[in-house]
C-alpha positions as CSV (number, residue, x, y, z in Angstrom):
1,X,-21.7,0.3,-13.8
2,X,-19.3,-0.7,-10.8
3,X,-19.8,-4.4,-11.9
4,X,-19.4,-4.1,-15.6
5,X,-15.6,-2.3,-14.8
6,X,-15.2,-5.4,-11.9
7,X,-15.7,-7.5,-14.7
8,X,-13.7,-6.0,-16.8
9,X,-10.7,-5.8,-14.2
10,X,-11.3,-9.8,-14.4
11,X,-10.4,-9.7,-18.0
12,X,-7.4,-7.7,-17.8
13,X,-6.0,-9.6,-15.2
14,X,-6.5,-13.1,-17.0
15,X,-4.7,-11.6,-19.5
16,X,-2.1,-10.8,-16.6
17,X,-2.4,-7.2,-17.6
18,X,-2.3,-6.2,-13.6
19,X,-2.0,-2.4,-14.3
20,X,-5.2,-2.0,-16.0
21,X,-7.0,-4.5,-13.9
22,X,-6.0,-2.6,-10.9
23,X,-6.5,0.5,-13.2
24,X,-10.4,-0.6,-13.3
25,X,-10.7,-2.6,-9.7
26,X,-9.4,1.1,-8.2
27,X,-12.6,2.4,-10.5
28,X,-15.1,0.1,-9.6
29,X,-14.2,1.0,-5.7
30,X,-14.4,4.9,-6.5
31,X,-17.9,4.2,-7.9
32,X,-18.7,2.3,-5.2
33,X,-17.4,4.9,-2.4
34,X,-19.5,7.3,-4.4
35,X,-22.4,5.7,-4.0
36,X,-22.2,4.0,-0.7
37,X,-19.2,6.0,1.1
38,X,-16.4,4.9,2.4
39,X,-17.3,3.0,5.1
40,X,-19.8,0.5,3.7
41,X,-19.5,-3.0,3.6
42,X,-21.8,-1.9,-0.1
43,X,-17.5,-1.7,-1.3
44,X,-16.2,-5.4,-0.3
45,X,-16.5,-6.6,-3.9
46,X,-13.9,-4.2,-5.1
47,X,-11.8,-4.3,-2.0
48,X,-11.9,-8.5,-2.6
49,X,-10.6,-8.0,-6.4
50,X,-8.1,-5.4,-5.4
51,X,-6.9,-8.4,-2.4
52,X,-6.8,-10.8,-4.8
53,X,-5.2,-9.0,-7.4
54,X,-2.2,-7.6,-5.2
55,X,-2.1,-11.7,-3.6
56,X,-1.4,-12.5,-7.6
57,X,1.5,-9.9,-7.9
58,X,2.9,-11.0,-4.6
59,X,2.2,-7.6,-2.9
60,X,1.4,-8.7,0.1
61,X,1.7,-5.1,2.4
62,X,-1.3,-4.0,0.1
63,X,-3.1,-6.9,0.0
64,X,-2.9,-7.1,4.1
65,X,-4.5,-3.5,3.9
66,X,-7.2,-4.1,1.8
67,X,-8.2,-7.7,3.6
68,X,-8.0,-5.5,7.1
69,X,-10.2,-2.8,5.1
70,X,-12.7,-5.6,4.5
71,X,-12.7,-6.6,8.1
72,X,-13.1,-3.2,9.2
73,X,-16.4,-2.1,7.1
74,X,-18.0,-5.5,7.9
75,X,-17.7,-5.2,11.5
76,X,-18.9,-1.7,11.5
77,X,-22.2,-2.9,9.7
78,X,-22.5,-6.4,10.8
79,X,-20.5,-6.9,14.0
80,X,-17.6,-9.3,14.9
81,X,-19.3,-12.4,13.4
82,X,-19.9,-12.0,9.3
83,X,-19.1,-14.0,6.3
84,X,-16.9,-10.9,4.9
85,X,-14.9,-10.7,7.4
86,X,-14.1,-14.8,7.8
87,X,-12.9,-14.8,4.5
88,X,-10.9,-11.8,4.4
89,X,-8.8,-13.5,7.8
90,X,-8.8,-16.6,5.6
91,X,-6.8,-14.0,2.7
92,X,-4.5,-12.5,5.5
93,X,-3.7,-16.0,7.1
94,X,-2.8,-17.3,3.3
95,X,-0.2,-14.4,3.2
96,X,1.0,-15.0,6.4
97,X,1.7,-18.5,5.9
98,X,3.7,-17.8,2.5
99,X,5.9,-15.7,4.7
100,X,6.3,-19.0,6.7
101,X,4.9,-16.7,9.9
102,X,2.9,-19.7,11.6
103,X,1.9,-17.9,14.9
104,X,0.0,-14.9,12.8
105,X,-1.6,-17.4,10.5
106,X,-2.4,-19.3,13.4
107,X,-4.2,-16.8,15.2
108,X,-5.9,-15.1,12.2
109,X,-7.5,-18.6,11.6
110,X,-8.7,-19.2,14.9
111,X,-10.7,-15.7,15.1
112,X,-11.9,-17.0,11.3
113,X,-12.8,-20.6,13.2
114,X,-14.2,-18.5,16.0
115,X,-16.8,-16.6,13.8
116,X,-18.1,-19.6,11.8
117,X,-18.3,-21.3,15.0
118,X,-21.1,-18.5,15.9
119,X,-22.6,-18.5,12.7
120,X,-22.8,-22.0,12.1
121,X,-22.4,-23.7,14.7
122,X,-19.3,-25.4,16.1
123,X,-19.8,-28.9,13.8
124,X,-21.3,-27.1,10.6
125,X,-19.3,-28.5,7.2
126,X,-18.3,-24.6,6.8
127,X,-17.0,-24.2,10.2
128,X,-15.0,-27.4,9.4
129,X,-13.3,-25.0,6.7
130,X,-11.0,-23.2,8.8
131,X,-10.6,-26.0,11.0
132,X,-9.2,-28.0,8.3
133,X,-6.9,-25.1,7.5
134,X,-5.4,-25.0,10.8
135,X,-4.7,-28.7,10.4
136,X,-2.6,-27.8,7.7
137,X,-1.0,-25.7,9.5
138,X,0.1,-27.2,12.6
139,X,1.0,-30.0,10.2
140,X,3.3,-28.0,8.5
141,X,4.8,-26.0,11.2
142,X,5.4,-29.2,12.7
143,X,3.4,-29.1,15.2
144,X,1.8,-32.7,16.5
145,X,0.2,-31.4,19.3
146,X,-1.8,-29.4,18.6
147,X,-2.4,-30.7,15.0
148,X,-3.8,-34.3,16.9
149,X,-6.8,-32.5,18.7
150,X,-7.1,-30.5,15.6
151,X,-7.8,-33.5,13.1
152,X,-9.5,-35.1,16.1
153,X,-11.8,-32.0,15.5
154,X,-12.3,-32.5,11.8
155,X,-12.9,-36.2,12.5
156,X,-16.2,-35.2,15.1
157,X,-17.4,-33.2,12.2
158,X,-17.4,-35.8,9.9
159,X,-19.2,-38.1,12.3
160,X,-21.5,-35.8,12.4
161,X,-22.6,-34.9,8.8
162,X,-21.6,-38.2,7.0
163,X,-21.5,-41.4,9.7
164,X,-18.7,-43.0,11.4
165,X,-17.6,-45.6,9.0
166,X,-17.8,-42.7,6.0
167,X,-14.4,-42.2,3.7
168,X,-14.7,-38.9,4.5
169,X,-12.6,-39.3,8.0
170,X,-9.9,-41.1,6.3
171,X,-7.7,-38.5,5.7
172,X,-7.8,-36.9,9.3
173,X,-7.8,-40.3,10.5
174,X,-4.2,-41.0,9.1
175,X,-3.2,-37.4,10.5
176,X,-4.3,-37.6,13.6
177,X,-2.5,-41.2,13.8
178,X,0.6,-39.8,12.4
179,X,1.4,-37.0,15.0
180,X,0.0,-39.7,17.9
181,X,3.0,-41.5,16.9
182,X,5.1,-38.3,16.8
183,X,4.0,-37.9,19.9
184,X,4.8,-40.7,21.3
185,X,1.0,-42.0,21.8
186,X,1.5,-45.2,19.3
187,X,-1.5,-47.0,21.0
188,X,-3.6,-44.5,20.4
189,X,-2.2,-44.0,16.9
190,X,-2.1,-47.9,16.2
191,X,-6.1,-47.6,16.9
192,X,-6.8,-44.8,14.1
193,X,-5.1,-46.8,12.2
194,X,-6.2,-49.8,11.9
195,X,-10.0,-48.0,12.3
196,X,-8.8,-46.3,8.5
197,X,-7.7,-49.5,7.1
198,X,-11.6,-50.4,8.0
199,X,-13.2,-47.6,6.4
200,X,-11.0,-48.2,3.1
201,X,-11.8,-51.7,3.1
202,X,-15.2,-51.2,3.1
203,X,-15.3,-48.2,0.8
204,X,-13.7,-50.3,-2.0
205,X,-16.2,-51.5,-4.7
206,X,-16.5,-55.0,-4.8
């Protein structure tokens, strides 16, 4: 029953109808507080459409509660280290970062990194999630160094999984060279350069 009025919360809120999908979302959690109580992670579905839906109407004091709600009943079950929770910082750290509030979304995102680290291990393709979050970050705030070591990270990550002359480092390659040079480093930035113009050579069809 609590799935069938999630679902149709969905609908409503396609249609950008947000009353009634909150209207159903606040059901499906009362069904599901019923059943499970209050305190069980059993109610993250509804607390995640109830996030997402207050995100969409730019309500961000009520999405912030229900993300820390999230947080809260999956580190009661599960303990610090869950998926819940890691994607319910990733939800606070996206409002924080609209409200151009760098230092909370940085440190929402590094206890985010901090659990996938321990769940997946520190050079995991879903660990490299937040981590390539944070990039963005420090790139944005304008912050070379500390977004350097960052894309440095990404780029050991993509050694890992895919090889070191894979087109998957380009990107962090060119970012880590950029904010080198910002920082003054152009040796080490002419290097990671010249190593990207390598990798696209080589990734071009013949």
């Amino acid at each position: 029953m609590s799935e069938a009025v999630g679902q149709l919360g969905h609908v409503y809120a396609a249609r950008l109808d947000y009353p009634k999908a909150e209207e159903n979302f606040q059901r499906q959690l009362a069904l599901l507080q019923k059943a499970y109580g209050g305190e069980s992670p059993m109610i993250t579905p509804a607390l995640q459409n109830l996030a997402a839906l207050a995100l969409s109407r730019k309500q961000d004091s009520a999405a912030e509660g229900f993300f820390n709600r999230i947080i809260a009943v999956n580190q009661k079950a599960y303990g610090e280290n869950n998926q819940a929770a890691a994607t319910a910082m990733s939800g606070m750290a996206r409002i924080y970062f609209a409200q151009k509030d760098f230092a909370k979304t940085e440190a929402i995102l590094l206890h985010s990194q901090k659990i996938y680290e321990a769940m997946y291990g520190p050079s995991d393709l879903r660990t490299a999630v937040p981590v390539n979050t944070l990039c963005y970050v420090y790139d944005q705030w304008g912050k070379p160094e500390k977004s350097a070591p960052c894309h440095a990270r990404m780029i050991e990550i993509g050694e890992k999984q895919f090889g070191t002359d894979s087109p998957y480092l380009v990107k962090d390659l060119a970012a880590e060279a950029q904010a080198l040079r910002q920082l003054g480093r152009t040796e080490e930035a002419t290097k990671l350069e010249q190593r990207t113009q390598t990798i696209s050579a080589q990734s071009k069809p013949n």
